[in-house]
C-alpha positions in Angstrom: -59.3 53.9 27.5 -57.1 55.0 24.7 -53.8 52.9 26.1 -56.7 49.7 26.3 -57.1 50.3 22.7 -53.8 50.7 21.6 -52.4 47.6 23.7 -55.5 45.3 22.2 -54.3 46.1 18.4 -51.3 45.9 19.5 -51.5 42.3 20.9 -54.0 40.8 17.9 -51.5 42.6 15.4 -49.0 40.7 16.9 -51.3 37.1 17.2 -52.0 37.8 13.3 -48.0 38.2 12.5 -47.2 35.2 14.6 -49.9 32.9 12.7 -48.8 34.2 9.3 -45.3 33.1 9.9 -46.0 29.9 11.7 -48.2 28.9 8.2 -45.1 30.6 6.4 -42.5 28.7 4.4 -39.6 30.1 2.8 -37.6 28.5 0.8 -34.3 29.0 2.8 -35.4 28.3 5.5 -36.4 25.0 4.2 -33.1 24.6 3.3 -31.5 25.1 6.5 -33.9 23.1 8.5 -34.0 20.0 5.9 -30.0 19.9 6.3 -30.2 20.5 10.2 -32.6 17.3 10.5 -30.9 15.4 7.8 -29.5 12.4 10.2 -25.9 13.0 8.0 -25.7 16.5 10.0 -25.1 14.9 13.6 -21.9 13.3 11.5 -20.8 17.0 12.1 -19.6 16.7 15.3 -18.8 13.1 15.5 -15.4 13.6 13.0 -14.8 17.0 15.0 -14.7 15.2 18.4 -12.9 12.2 16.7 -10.6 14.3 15.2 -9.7 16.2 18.5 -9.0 13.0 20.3 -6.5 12.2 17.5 -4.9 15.7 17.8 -4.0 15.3 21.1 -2.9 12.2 20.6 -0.1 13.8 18.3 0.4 16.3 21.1 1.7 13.4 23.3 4.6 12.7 21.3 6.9 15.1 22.6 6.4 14.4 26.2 8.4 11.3 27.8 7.2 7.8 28.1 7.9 5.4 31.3 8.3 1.5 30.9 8.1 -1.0 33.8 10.5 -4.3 32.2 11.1 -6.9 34.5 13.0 -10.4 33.6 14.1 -13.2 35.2 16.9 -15.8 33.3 18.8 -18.8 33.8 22.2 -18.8 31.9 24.5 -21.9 30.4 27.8 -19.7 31.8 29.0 -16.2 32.7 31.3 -14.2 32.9 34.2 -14.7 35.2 37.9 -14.1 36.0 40.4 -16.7 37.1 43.7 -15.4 38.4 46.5 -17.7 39.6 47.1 -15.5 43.1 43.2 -14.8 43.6 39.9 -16.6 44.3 36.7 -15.1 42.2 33.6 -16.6 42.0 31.8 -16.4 39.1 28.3 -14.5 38.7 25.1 -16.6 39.3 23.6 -18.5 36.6 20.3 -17.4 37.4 20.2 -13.0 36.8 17.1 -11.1 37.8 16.4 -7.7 36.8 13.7 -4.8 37.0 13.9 -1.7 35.6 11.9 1.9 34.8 12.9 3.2 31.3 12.7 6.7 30.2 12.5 8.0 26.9 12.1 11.5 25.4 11.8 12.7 21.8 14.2 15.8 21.3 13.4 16.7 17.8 11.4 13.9 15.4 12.6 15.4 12.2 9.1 17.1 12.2 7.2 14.6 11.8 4.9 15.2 15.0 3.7 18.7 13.2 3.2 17.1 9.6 1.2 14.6 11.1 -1.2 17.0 12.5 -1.3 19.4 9.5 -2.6 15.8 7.7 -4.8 15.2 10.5 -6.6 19.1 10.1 -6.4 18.3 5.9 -8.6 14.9 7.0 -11.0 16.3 8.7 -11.3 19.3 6.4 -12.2 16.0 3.9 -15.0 14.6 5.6 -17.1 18.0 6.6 -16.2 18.6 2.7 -18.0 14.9 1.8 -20.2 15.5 4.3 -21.2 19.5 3.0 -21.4 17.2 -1.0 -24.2 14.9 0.4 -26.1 18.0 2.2 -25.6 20.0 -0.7 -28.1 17.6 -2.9 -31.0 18.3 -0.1 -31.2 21.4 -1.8 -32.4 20.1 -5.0 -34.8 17.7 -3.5 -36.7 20.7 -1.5 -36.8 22.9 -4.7 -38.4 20.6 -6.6 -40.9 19.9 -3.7 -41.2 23.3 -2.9 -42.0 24.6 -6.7 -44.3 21.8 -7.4 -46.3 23.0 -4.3 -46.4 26.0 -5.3 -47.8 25.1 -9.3 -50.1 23.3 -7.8 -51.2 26.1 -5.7 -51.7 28.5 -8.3 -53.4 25.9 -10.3 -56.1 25.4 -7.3 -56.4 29.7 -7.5 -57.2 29.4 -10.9 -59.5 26.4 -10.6 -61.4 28.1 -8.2 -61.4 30.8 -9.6 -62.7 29.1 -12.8 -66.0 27.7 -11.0 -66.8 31.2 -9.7 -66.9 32.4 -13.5 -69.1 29.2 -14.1 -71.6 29.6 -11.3 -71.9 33.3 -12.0 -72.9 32.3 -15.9 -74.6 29.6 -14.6 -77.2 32.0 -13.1 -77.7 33.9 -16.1 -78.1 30.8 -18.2 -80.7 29.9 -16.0 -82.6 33.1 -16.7 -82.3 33.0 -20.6 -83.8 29.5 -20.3 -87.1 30.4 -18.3 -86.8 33.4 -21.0 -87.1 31.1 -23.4 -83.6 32.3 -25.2 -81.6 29.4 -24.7 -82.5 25.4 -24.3 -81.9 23.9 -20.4 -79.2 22.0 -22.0 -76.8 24.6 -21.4 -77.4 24.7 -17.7 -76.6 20.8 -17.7 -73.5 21.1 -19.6 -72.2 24.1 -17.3 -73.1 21.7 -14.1 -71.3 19.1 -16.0 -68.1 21.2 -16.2 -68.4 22.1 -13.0 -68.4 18.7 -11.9 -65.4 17.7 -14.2 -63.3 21.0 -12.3 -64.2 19.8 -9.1 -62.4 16.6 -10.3 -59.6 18.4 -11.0 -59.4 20.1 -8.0 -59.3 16.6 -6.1 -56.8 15.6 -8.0 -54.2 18.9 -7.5 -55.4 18.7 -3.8 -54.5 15.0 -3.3 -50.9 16.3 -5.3 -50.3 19.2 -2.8 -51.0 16.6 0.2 -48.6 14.0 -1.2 -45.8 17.5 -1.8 -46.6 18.7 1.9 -46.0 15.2 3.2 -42.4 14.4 1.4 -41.7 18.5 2.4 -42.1 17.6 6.2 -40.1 15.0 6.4 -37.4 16.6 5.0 -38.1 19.9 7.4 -39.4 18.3 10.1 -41.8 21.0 10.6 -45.7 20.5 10.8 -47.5 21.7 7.3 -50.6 21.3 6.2 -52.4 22.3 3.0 -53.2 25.4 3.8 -49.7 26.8 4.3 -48.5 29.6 2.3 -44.9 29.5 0.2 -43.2 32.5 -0.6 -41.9 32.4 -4.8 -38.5 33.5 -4.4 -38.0 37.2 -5.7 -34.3 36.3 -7.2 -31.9 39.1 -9.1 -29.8 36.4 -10.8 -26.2 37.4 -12.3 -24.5 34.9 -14.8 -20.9 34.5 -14.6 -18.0 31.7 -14.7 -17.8 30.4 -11.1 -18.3 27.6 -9.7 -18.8 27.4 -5.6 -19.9 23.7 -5.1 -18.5 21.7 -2.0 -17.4 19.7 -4.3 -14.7 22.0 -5.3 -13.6 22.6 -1.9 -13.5 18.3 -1.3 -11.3 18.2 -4.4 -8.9 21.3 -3.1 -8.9 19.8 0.2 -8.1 16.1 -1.1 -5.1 17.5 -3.3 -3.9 19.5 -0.4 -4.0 16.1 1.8 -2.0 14.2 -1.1 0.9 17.5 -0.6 1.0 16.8 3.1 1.2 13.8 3.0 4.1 13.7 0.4 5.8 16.1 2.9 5.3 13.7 5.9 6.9 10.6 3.7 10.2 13.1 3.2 10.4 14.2 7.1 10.3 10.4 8.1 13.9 9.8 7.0 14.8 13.0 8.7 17.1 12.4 11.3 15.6 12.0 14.9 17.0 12.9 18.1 16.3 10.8 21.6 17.2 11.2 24.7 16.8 8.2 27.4 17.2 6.8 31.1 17.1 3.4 32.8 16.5 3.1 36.6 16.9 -0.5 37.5 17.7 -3.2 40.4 19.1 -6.5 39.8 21.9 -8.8 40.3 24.0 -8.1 38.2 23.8 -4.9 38.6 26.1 -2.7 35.6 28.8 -4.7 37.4 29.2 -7.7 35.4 31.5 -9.6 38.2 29.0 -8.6 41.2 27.2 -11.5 42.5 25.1 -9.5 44.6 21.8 -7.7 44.1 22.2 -3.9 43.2 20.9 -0.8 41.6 21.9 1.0 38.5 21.0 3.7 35.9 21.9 4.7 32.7 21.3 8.1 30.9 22.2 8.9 27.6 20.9 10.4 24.2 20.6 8.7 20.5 20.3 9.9 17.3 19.0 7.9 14.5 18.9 8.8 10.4 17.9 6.3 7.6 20.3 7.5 4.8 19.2 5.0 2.6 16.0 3.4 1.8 16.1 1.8 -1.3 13.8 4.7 -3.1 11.2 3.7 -0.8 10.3 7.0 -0.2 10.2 8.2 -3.9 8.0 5.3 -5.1 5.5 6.3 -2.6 5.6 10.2 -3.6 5.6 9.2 -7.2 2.1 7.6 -6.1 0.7 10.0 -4.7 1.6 12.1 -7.5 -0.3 10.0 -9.6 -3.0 10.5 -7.4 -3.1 14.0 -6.9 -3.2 14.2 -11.2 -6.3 11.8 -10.7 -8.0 14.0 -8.4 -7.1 16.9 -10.9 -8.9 15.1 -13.3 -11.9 14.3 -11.5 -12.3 18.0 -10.9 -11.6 19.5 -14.3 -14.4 16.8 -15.4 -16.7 17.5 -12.5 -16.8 21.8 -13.8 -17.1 20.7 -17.4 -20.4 18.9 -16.3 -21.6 21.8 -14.5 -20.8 24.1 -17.3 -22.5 21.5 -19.1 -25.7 22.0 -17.0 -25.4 25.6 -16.3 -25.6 26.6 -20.5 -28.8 24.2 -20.2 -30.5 26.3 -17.2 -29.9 29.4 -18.8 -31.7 28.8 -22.3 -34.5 27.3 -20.0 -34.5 31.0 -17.9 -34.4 33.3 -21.4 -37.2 30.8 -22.7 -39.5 31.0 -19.9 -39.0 34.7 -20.0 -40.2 35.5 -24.0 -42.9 32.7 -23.0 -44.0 35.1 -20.0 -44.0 38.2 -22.4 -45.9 36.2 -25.1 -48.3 34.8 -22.3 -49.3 38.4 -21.1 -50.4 39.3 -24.8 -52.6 36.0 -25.3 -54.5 36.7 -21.8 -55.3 40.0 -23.0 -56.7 38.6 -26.3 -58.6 35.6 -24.0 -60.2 38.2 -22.0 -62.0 40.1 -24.9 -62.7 37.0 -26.4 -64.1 35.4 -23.3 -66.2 38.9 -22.5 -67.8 38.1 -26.1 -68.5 35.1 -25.6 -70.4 35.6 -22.3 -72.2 38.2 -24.3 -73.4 36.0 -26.7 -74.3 33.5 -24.5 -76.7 35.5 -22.2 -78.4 36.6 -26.1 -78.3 32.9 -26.7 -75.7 33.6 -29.9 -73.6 30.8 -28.9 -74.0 27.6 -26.8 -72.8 26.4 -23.1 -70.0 24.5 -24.9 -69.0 26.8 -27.1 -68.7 29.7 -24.1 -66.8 26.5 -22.2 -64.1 26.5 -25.3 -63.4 30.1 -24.6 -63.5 29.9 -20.9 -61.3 26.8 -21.0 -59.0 28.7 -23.2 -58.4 31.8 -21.3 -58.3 29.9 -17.7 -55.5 28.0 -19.3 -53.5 31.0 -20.2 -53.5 32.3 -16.9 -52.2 29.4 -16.1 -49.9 28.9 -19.0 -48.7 32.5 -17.6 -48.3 31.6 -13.6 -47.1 28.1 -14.1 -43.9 30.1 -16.4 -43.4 32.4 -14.0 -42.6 29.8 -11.1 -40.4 27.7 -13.9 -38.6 30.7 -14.7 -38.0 31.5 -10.9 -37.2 27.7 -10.5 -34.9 27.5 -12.8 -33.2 30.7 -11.6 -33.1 29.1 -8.1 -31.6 26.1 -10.1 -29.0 27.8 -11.8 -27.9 29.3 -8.3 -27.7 26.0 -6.7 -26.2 24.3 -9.4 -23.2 26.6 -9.3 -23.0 26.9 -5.7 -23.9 30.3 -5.6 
């Protein structure tokens, strides 16, 4: 009976913490499942595989190629011999020949290896575009997932703000048949009621719309009623900057060196060697009128000592690029740096507004706790206990709504510096 007992908790416990994450959002996880359906994600793989096709394709340089040639020509003469105590008859006018040709890179002045460090420096380029245009899915879910979460609160506090209402209400209702205070103040607390429930239409409608853009990004079903976690964040404020964007701009510079190293090794000099198997008539006897086969081996070396500064021009270009780039990046971290100072007044303001917000609910409490006093004696009116009631409801919020900016903009400083 006991082990019964113990394996029923054990199985609703874990039916209870398997519907509390499955109505669960965290923000991270938001993260990785908005990139992971992003359709820019499946790109991923696509320059990987295109990218391993082309490496292999480099790979193929250094092993030997076969052509099949074949030609067949009709000649105005040919060679021939004519000797006063001999009778040679010239070659035929008409030559046919058919050949296999071999050839087989020895050393390319390294320009097989170059090529493939450029090919790695490429694709490091597009995953680093691709990581730049992921990277601002981040700032679209936090300012989903924050606004969900005000609006949340503010649905708490709304609530909360008719139970406070309908608990007067019923004391109201016993100081008018009392004969302390006029029925007009049990209208005008239905009437605020009425004018909250408005408001709690509207916020709802909000949260649907939020929970609607949230899903598409996440793919995920969510529904009003799921819960989001407010970040608990221990933020530390220093100089570096951690964007993809920094990594596309290392990665383009270090593309523009290869490359300037690939333009030098193509005037190194290059080493062949080669074959021909062939059958024709003539064969490599010129005077031979008959059909025969032949074959040639041999090596060649080739070295363009001169190019007219070619090769300079283009490095100076890509020089000039490489200073672009550098310039692009220098400007890109100023603009951070830029934002970053901007998120950091907005965290130290939100936290003096949370310490000043703490001390006015304290004073909107006692005053509120008068007031409902006063109206129960029939001291004050409905309205006037609504002014009071209004004013502390909208401190707490004042005080929740600051402490999800203050964790925003913590989040926001984090993911503005890459961090």
């Amino acid at each position: 009976m006991k082990r019964l007992i113990i394996f029923i908790f054990v199985i609703c416990f874990a039916q209870t913490l398997f519907s509390q994450s499955a109505d669960t959002l965290l923000l991270y996880d938001c993260y990785n499942k908005a990139i992971k359906n992003y359709p820019l994600y499946e790109q991923k793989d696509l320059h990987k595989s295109a990218s391993e096709l082309r490496m292999k394709n480099y790979t193929t340089n250094y092993l030997p190629t076969l052509d099949f040639n074949a030609q067949a020509t009709y000649q105005s003469d040919v060679p021939g011999i004519e000797l006063p105590m001999a009778n040679i008859s010239k070659v035929s006018k008409d030559q046919y020949r058919a050949s296999i040709d071999l050839k087989q890179v020895i050393y390319d002045g390294g320009l097989t290896s170059s090529q493939k460090k450029i090919e790695k420096a490429n694709f490091d380029v597009h995953a680093n575009q691709l990581d730049v245009e992921l990277y601002k899915l981040k700032e679209r879910v936090n300012n989903i997932y924050f606004y969900i979460l005000l609006l949340q609160e503010n649905e708490k506090l709304l609530n909360t703000k008719i139970n406070e209402i309908k608990d007067r209400q019923k004391n109201v209702e016993s100081s008018v048949k009392n004969g302390v205070l006029l029925e007009s103040n049990v209208d005008i607390l239905e009437a605020a009621l009425l004018k909250i429930n408005q408001q709690l239409i509207d916020v709802r409608a909000g949260e649907k719309a939020a929970f609607l853009m949230l899903h598409e990004y996440i793919k995920q079903p969510i529904d009003e009623k799921s819960i989001l976690v407010l970040p608990t964040i221990d933020i530390d404020f220093n100089d570096s900057i951690n964007r993809p964007e920094n990594k596309l701009f290392d990665n383009q510079i270090n593309k523009l060196d290869l490359t300037s190293q690939l333009i030098s090794k193509k005037r190194n000099p290059k080493l062949f060697g080669f074959g021909q198997f062939g059958y024709g008539r003539p064969g490599l006897n010129m005077l031979s009128d008959d059909f025969d086969t032949y074959y040639i081996f041999g090596a060649k070396i080739s070295w363009n000592i001169w190019d007219w500064k070619n090769n300079s021009r283009q490095k100076d270009e890509l020089s000039i690029q490489k200073n672009i780039v550098n310039t692009q990046k220098q400007t890109f971290e100023k603009n951070i740096r830029i934002v970053l100072d901007k998120e950091k007044c907005e965290i130290e303001k939100f936290e003096k507004l949370i310490e000043s917000d703490e001390k006015i609910i304290k004073l909107r409490k006692k005053i509120l706790k008068r007031s409902a006093s006063k109206l129960e004696n029939g001291v004050i009116t409905s309205t006037d206990y609504l002014v009071d009631l209004n004013a502390e409801t909208q401190s707490k919020i004042n005080l929740k709504t600051h402490k999800i900016r203050l964790v925003q903009s913590k989040i926001n400083y984090l993911t503005i510096s890459g961090n």
